[in-house]
Each structure stands twice: as structure tokens, then as C-alpha cells.
C-alpha positions in Angstrom: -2.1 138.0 100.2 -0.9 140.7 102.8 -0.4 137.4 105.3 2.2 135.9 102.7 4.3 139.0 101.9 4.6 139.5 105.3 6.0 135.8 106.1 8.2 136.2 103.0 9.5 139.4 103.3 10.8 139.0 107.0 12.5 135.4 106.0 14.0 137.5 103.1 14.8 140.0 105.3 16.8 137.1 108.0 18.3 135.8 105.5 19.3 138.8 103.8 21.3 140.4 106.5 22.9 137.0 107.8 23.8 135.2 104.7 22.7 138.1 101.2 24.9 141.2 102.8 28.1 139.6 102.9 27.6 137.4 100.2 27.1 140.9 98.3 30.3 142.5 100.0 32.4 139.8 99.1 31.3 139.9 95.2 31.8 143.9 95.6 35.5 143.4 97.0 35.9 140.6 93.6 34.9 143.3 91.5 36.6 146.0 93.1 40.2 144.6 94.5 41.5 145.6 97.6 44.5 148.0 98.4 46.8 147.8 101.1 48.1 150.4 103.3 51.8 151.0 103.0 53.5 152.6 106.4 55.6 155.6 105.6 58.9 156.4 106.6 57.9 159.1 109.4 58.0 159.4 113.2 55.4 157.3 115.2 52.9 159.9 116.5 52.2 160.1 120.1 49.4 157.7 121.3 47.6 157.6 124.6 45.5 154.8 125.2 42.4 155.1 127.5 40.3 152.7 129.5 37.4 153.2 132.0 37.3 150.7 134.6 35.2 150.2 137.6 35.7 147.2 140.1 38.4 145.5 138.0 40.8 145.0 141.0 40.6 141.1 139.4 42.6 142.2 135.9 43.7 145.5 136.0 47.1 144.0 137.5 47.3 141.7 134.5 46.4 144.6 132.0 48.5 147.2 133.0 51.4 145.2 132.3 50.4 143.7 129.5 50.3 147.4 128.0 53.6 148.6 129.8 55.2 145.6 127.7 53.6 147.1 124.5 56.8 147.5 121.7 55.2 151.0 120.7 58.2 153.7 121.4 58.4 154.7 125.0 58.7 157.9 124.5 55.6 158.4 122.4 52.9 156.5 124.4 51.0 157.1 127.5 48.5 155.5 129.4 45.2 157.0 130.9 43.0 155.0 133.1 39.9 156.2 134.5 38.5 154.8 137.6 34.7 155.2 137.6 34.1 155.8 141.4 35.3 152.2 142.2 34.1 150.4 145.6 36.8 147.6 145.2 40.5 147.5 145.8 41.2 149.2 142.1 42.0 152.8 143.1 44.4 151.3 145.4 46.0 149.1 143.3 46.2 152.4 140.6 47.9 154.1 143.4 50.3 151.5 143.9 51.4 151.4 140.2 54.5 153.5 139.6 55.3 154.1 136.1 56.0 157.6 134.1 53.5 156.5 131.0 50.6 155.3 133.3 47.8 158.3 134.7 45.0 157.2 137.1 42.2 159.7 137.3 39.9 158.3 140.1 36.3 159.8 139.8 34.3 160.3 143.3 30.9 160.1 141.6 29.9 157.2 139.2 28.4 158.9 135.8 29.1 155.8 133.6 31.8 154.9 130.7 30.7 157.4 128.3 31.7 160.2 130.9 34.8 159.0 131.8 35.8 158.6 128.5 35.2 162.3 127.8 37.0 163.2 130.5 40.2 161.0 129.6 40.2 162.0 125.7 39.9 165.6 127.0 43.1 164.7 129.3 45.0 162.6 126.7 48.1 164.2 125.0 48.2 161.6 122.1 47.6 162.7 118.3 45.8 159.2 118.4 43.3 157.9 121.3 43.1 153.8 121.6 40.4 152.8 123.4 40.5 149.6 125.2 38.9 147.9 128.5 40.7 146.1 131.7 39.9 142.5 130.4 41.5 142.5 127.0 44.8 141.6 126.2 46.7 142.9 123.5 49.9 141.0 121.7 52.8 143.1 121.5 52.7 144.9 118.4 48.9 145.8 118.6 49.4 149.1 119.3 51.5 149.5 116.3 49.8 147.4 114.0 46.5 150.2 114.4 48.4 153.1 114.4 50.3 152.7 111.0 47.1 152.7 109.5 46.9 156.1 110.1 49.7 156.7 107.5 46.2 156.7 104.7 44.9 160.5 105.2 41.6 159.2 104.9 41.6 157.1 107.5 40.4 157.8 110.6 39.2 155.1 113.1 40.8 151.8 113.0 39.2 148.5 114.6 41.5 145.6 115.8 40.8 142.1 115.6 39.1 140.5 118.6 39.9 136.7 119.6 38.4 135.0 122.0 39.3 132.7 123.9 36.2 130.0 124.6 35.3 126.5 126.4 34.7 124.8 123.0 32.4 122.5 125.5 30.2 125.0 126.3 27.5 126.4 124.0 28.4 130.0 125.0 31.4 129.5 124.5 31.2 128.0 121.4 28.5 130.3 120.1 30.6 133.3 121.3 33.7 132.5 119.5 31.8 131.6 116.4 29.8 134.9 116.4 32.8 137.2 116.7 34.7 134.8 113.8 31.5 135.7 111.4 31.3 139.5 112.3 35.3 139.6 111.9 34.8 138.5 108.6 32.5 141.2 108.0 34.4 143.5 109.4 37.1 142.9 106.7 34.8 142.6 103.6 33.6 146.4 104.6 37.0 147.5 105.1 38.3 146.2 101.7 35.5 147.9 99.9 35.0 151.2 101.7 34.3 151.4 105.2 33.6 149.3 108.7 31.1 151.0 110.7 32.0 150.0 114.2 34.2 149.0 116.1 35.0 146.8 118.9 35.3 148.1 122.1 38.5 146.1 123.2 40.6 147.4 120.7 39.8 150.2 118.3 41.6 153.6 117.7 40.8 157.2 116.5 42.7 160.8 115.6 42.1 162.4 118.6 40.8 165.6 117.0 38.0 163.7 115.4 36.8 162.2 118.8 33.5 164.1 119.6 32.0 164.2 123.1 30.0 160.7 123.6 25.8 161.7 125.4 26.3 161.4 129.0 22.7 161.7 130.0 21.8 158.4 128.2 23.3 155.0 127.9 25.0 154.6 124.1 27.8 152.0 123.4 31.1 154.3 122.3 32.7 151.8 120.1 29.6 152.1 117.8 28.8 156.2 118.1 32.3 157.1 118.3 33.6 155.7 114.5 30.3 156.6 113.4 30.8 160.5 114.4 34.6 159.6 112.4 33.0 159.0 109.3 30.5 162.1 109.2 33.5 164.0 109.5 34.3 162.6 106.0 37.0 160.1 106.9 37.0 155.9 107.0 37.3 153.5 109.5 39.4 150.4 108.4 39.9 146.6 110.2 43.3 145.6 110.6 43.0 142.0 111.3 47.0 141.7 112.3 46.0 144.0 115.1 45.4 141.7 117.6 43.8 141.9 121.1 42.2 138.7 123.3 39.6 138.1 125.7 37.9 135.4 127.6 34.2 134.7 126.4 31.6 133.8 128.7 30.6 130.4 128.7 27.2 130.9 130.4 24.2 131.8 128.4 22.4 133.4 130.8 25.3 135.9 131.4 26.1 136.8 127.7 22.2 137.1 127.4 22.3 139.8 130.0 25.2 140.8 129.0 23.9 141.5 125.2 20.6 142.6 126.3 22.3 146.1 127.9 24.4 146.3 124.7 21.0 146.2 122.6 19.1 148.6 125.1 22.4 150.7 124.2 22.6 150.3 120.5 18.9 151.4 120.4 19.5 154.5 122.5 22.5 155.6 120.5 20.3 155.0 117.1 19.4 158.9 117.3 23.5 159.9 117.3 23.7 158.5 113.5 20.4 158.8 112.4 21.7 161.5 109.7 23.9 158.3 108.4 21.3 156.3 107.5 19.9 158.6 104.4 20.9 157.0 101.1 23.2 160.0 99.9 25.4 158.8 102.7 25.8 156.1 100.1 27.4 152.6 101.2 27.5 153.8 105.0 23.7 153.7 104.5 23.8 150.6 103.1 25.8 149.3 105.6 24.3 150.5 108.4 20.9 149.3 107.2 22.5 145.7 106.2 24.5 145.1 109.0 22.9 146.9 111.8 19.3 148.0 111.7 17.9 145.0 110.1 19.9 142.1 112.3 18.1 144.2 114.9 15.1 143.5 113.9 15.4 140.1 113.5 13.4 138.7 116.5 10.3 141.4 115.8 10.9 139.5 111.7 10.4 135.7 113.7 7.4 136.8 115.3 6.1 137.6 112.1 7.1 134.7 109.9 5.7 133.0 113.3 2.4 134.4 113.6 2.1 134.9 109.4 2.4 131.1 108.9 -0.2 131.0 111.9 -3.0 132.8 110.3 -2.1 131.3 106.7 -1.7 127.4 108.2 -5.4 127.7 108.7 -6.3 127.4 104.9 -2.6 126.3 103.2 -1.7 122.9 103.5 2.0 123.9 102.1 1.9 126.3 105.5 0.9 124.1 107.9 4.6 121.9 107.1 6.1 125.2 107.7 4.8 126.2 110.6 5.4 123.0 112.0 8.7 123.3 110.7 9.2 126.3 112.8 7.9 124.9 116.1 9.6 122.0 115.9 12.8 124.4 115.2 11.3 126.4 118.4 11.2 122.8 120.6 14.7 122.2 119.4 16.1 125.3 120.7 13.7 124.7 124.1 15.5 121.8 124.6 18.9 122.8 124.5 18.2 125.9 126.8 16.9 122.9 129.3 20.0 120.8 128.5 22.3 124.2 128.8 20.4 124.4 132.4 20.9 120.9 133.9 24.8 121.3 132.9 24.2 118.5 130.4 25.8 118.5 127.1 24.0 120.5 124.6 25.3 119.2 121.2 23.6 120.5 117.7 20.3 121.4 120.3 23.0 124.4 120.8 22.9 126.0 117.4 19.1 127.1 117.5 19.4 127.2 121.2 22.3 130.2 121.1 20.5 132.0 117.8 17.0 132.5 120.0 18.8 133.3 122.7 20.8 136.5 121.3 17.7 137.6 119.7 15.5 137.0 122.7 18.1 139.4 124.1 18.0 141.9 121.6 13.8 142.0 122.2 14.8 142.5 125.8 16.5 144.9 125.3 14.1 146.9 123.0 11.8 146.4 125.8 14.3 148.3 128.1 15.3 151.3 126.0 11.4 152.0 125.6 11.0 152.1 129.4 14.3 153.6 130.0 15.5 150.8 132.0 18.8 150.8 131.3 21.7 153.6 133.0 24.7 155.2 131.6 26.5 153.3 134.4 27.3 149.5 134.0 27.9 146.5 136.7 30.8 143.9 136.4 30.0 139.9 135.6 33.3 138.3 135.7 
């Protein structure tokens, strides 16, 4: 019956990409072993890291000197900050700053992140570009940690390690941290058998002569498209977990929903910059893209199915019936802790299915948006 391969296939399908994928990767990193990357005795090449602010007169203080007291050689660093046509005190304060590594580009028209970028790789003087934003921290051998991974020829994107810091109280908070502990994980297990394929944006870091131009004229998220134009060049991108960097996760719901709603509207734009990766010859970037990316992005169009599948076969299966009430019962559970999360009233184990529908409700929102072309290159500030 069409009604029951549908229903079983997308719960294969959830499962699958959650739980089967890196169940499969850690089996293919038993079988395979790992290898560690062993620095070389040569001179540290030049770095220039780059970050594209706009209003972030609240941390840019706080970042700048947290990367002035990077232990990466003086002499071979450099800092490029571009300030996206800023309507706070930020171009100010970048005036203010006086330090011989730091550039501030100020930009008189906002275009967006992806511009700015472009236009601070182009400036950059670094044999390696780290990318970075205004609210991450990174400890003091970060820098270093990323770029002696470099030393492998074959290498050439690295992704750091992203902690964050989270109100263990609060189900965002919570969810947050636990999310970006799971896709860490990942990270790693793709790493230690061929490839990651992203990055995060906080703390991730390229050759320069691989970077390629990010779109301008549609919103794409650059710590995704820019690895993934790495590795059709032919190279790898690797996770060094003892590269760290930190930031502060939002507790509310309701802002990491929007918040992950323009990264999905995003992701979906950028899907026609890789497309060309996802044939099979493309072998385990393929598969990884597929298994990591495309299907967890079509997870909440797979729980309307099973949803509206168990529907239509409830009607004449008694076995169906328990599982669709299963599934609205799941449903009023995760209803009730988005209530609970709204009253400010503790949320408990109502948060688990509570924070699952609520990232995927906000990848489905932001389908919606990339379809009407809701979404802009430029982006707005939270914090």
C-alpha cells in the first residue's frame, strides 16, 4: 500500500539521518582508523583573519582584544574587519582602535555579509583567510591550532570547534548546547574518514587562493558554500576539535527559531552553489551531503507525511490508529512545553519534543521564504 511505504519510508528516512548516518560513520572510521596530522618544522604562514560586522558596537570591544591577545606570531597575522554600513557607534569605536595588525574597511552602502566578505578576502594579505564573527571568542591558541592543519597538502578548509555557553535552565539553552555537541560529533566522524562538509561560521579557515567569490545578489550562508567550493577544487576540509572558539547561545526559542529560520531560507538558496556535489561520482561528499544535509532538511515535509499517512491508514488499521495517536499525543506534548516555554514556567522533559518541532517548524519556515524570496542578502542583529 502506497499509504504505508510512504509513512515508513519518511520514519526511515528521520531516523536515518539522525541516528543510521553517524552510526554508519562511526563503524566506517572502526574499519578504517584514523590518522593524525603531524605539524612540520616550517615557518607559520601569514594569516589574516576576517569578520563582517554590522551594529556590534556591544562586542566588538571585547573581540578585538580577544584576537589582539591571540599567541599566533605577530608578525605574521593581521586582522580585517568590515563594517557593513553600520548605524551604531561601531565605525567609531573601529576608528578609535589603534593597532598595526587591525584594518577597518567601513562600507557606505549595506549589500550583506557575503559582499563584505569578498571584499575583505580580496583585501587580505594572508596565505590563509580565518573567518570569524564579532560574538565569538576564541582561546589563545585557536588560531594556531587551525592553521597547522594546513601542514597536510590535501587539506584545505579547516572547521574549529564551537562551545557554547547556555542557561542549562532554559530549553534553548539546553537544546542549543546539546544540538551543537551532536553535530560536533559529526563533524569529527566525517573528518576521521574523509571529509566535513561545512563549517561553522565562528571559526573555520581556508587557503586563501581556494576562496571563490560568495553570490552577492542572493542570500547563501558562507560557512557552508565556501568549504564546499574547497572541496570541488579537489582538496578536504578537516575538524580540529582542540581549535577552540565560544559563544553565548540564545536561551529564547522564539529567537533561535527566527534566528534558524533565515539560516534555512539560506541553506536552501545556496543549494544551487553545490548542486554539482551531490552526484554520486562525487563519492562520500555525495553521501554526506545527502545524509547530513539534504535529508535533515526535509525532515518536517517527512512528519507531515508519516502524519497524514497514519491519517488515511488509521481509518481501516487498528495497529495505525495506536500510532497515530502516538504521534498526537507526541504533538500535545511538544504544544505544551512551547506554552510552558511562553509563561516562563519550567519546561522539563515537555522541552525535548518541544525544541525538535520547533527547529523544524523553522526549517519549513524557512522553505516557505526562499520560495517567495523573502529573505535578503543583508542580516539584522538579535543580541
Amino acid at each position: 500500500m502506497l499509504a504505508e511505504f510512504i509513512f515508513w519510508g519518511s520514519l526511515g528516512l528521520i531516523f536515518y539521518t539522525y541516528f543510521g548516518y553517524p552510526a554508519v560513520l562511526l563503524l566506517g572510521t572502526k574499519l578504517r582508523g584514523t590518522k593524525s596530522v603531524v605539524a612540520v618544522d616550517r615557518q607559520s604562514p601569514s594569516v589574516s583573519v576576517v569578520i563582517s560586522v554590522y551594529n556590534e558596537q556591544k562586542v566588538l570591544s571585547e573581540r578585538i582584544r580577544n584576537l589582539e591577545s591571540s599567541l599566533y606570531p605577530n608578525d605574521r597575522i593581521e586582522f580585517l574587519i568590515g563594517s557593513d554600513a553600520s548605524t551604531d557607534g561601531t565605525d567609531a569605536l573601529l576608528s578609535e582602535m589603534k593597532s598595526e595588525r587591525l584594518r577597518a574597511i567601513r562600507f557606505d552602502q549595506r549589500r550583506g555579509k557575503s559582499a563584505v566578505l569578498n571584499d575583505l578576502v580580496a583585501a587580505a594579505k594572508g596565505e590563509v583567510i580565518v573567518f570569524t564573527d564579532a560574538n565569538t571568542v576564541f582561546a589563545g591558541d585557536t588560531i594556531e591550532k587551525l592553521v597547522r592543519m594546513f601542514t597536510d597538502p590535501a587539506v584545505g578548509a579547516v572547521c574549529g570547534n564551537l562551545i557554547l555557553h547556555a542557561d542549562p535552565k532554559t530549553v534553548g539553552g539546553a537544546g542549543e548546547s546539546a544540538y551543537w555537541t551532536y553535530e560536533n560529533h559529526i563533524k569529527k566522524l566525517e573528518s576521521d574518514l574523509r571529509t566535513v562538509v561545512g563549517a561553522t561560521g565562528g571559526v573555520y579557515a581556508i587557503r586563501r587562493h581556494l576562496f571563490r567569490p560568495l553570490p552577492t545578489e542572493k542570500p547563501v550562508t558562507d560557512d557552508f558554500v565556501v568549504p564546499l567550493k574547497v572541496l570541488e577544487a579537489g582538496y578536504v576540509a578537516k575538524y580540529e576539535a582542540t581549535a577552540l572558539a565560544y559563544e553565548r547561545s540564545e536561551d529564547s526559542v522564539l529567537r533561535e527559531f527566527r534566528r534558524k529560520a533565515r539560516i534555512s531560507a539560506q541553506n536552501y538558496s545556496s543549494l544551487s552553489e553545490f548542486s554539482r556535489l551531490l552526484h554520486p561520482r562525487t563519492g562520500f561528499i555525495a553521501f554526506a551531503l545527502w545524509s547530513h544535509k539534504i535529508i535533515r532538511w526535509m525532515v518536517p515535509f517527512l512528519i507531515l507525511f508519516m502524519l497524514l499517512s497514519s491519517v488515511f491508514l488509521a481509518s481501516s488499521l487498528d495497529s495505525y490508529r495506536l500510532i497515530l495517536y502516538c504521534e498526537l499525543f507526541v504533538i500535545a506534548v511538544a504544544g505544551a512545553g512551547f506554552i510552558l516555554d511562553l509563561l516562563r514556567l519550567p519546561v522539563g522533559w515537555f522541552g525535548i519534543p518541544y525544541y525538535f518541532f520547533a527547529t523544524n517548524a523553522a526549517l519549513l519556515v524557512g522553505f516557505v521564504r526562499y520560495l517567495l524570496k523573502r529573505e535578503r542578502p543583508m542580516w539584522e542583529i538579535n543580541r
